[in-house]
Each structure stands twice: as C-alpha cells, then as structure tokens.
C-alpha positions in Angstrom: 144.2 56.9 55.7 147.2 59.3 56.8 145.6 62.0 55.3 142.5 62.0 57.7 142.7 64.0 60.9 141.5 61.9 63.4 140.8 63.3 66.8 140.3 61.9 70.7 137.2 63.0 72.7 134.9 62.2 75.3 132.8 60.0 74.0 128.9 61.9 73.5 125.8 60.1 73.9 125.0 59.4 70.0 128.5 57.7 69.6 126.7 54.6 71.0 126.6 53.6 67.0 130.2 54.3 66.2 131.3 51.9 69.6 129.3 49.1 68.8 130.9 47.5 65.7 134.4 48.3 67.6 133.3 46.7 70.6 131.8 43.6 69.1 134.4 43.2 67.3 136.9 44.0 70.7 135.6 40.4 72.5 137.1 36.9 72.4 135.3 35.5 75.6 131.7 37.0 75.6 129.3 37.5 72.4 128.4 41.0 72.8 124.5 41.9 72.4 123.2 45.3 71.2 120.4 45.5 73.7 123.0 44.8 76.8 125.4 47.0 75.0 122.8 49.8 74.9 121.6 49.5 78.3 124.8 49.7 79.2 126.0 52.3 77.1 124.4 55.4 78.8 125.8 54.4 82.2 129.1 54.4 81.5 129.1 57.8 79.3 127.9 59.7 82.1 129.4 57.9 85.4 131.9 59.8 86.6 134.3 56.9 87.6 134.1 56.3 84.2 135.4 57.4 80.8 134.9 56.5 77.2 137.4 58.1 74.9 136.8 58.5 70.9 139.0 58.5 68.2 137.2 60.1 65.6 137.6 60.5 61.7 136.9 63.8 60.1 135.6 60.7 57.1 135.1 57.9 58.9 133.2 58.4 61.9 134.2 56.9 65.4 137.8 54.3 64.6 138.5 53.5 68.1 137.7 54.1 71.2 139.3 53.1 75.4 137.3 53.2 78.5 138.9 53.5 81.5 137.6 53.4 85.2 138.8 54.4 88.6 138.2 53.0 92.0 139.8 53.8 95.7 142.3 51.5 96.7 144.0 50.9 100.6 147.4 49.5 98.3 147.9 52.8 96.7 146.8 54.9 99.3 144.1 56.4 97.0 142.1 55.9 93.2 143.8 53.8 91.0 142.9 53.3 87.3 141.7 50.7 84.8 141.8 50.5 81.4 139.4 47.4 80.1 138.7 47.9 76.5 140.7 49.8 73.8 139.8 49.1 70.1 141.1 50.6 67.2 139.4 49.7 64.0 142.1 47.5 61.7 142.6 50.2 58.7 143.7 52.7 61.6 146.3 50.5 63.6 149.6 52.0 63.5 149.1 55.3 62.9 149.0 56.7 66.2 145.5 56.2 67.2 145.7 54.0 70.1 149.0 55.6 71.4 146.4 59.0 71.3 143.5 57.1 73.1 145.5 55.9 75.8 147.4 59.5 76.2 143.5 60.8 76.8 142.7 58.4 79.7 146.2 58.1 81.2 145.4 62.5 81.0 142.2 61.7 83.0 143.2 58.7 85.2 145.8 62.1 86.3 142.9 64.4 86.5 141.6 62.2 88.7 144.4 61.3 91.3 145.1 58.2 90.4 148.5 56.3 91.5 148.5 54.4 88.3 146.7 52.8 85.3 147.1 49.5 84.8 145.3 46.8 82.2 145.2 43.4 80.9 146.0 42.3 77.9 147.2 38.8 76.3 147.4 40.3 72.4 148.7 43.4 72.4 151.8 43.5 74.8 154.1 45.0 72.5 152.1 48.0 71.9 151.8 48.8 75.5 155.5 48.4 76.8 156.2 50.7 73.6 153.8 53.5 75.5 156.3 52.3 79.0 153.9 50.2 80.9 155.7 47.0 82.4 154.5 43.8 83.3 153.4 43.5 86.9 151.3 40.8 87.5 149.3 37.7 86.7 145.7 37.9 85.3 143.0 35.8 87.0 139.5 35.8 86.4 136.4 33.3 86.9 133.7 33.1 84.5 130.2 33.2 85.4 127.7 31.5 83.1 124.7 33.5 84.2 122.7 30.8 85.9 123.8 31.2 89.5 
C-alpha cells in the first residue's frame, strides 16, 4: 500500500459511494441506513459549518474520510470545533492517513476561527494524544430510540 499516493480533499458530491462502506463500517451504537445516509449526505457536503474531508487512493478510491463541524460558543468567546467521525479503511491505518485527515480539518477548524477542536473517542486515544490533543472531559450522551 506504501506505494499509493493517497491524497486529502474536500469531499465532492459523488464521493457519497466511497463514504458509505467507511461509515457503516465507522458505528458501534447505530446501524447505519443507505437511504438516511444519502439524505443526509448532500447536506453535510455543502453546509458551510460543515466539512467532509477525503483521503483518496490514486488505486483505491476514497480510504478514509473526517467530518468536522463548527458552532459559536459564549465559553470560548467564539466558533469552536467538532470532529465526530474519522474512518480510515483497515489496509490504510498507520500510514499516515488519519494523521493527514485530521491535519485538513484542524487547517479548516483555523480557517474558520475556531478556539479549538475537540472529539470523542473511546478506541482510539493513543492515536490522538500522538497528534497532541489531551484529555479534557467526560463524554455523556442520552440515546433516543426514535419513538418520542
């Protein structure tokens, strides 16, 4: 695989194909459906609070991929940013791919004034206090079942 270029963009439209597999594959609480994922899909590639990054193989096509979203804050005195998915497909972990994805939206989350990015994550610590993020705080969350 090292001898593919892979390269980071913003993700286009028609890379709606290349994302799904990687975000199916990306969820442990939800099962992810193609019709909610392409309604969705279109939204977040042109929101502009919003950002879906691509890794992309000259061979293999789209082999990760990190969206990322900003919102005003009173804390920070301004936008602060969230990263809520990053996926790298498993025959190109460790080669530099998700360190790249996360250098394109910590490059945006700057473009766009934010005081910080922060995330969750309860799998892949290591590989985020290796790009020097720190833990800060507890994750909570509540899960809806839909019926309410």
């Amino acid at each position: 695989m090292s001898s593919h270029q892979v390269s980071v963009r913003v993700a286009q439209p028609d890379d709606a194909d290349g994302v799904w597999p990687l975000a199916r594959d990306l969820a442990t609480t939800y099962t992810p459906l193609r019709a909610s994922f392409d309604a969705v899909w279109p939204v977040l590639v042109s929101d502009p609070t919003s950002v879906v990054f691509v890794a992309v193989c000259d061979r293999c096509g789209v082999v990760g991929y990190v969206r990322g979203s900003t919102h005003l804050t009173f804390m920070a005195n301004g936008p602060v940013a969230w990263v809520d998915e990053v996926m790298v497909d498993h025959r190109h972990r460790r080669l530099g791919v998700g360190r790249s994805l996360m250098d394109a939206v910590e490059g945006w989350s700057r473009e766009h004034r934010a005081a910080y990015v922060s995330l969750a994550t309860r799998r892949a610590g290591a590989f985020y206090r290796a790009l020097d993020y720190e833990e800060s705080a507890v994750y909570y969350r509540k899960l809806f079942d839909g019926s309410e």
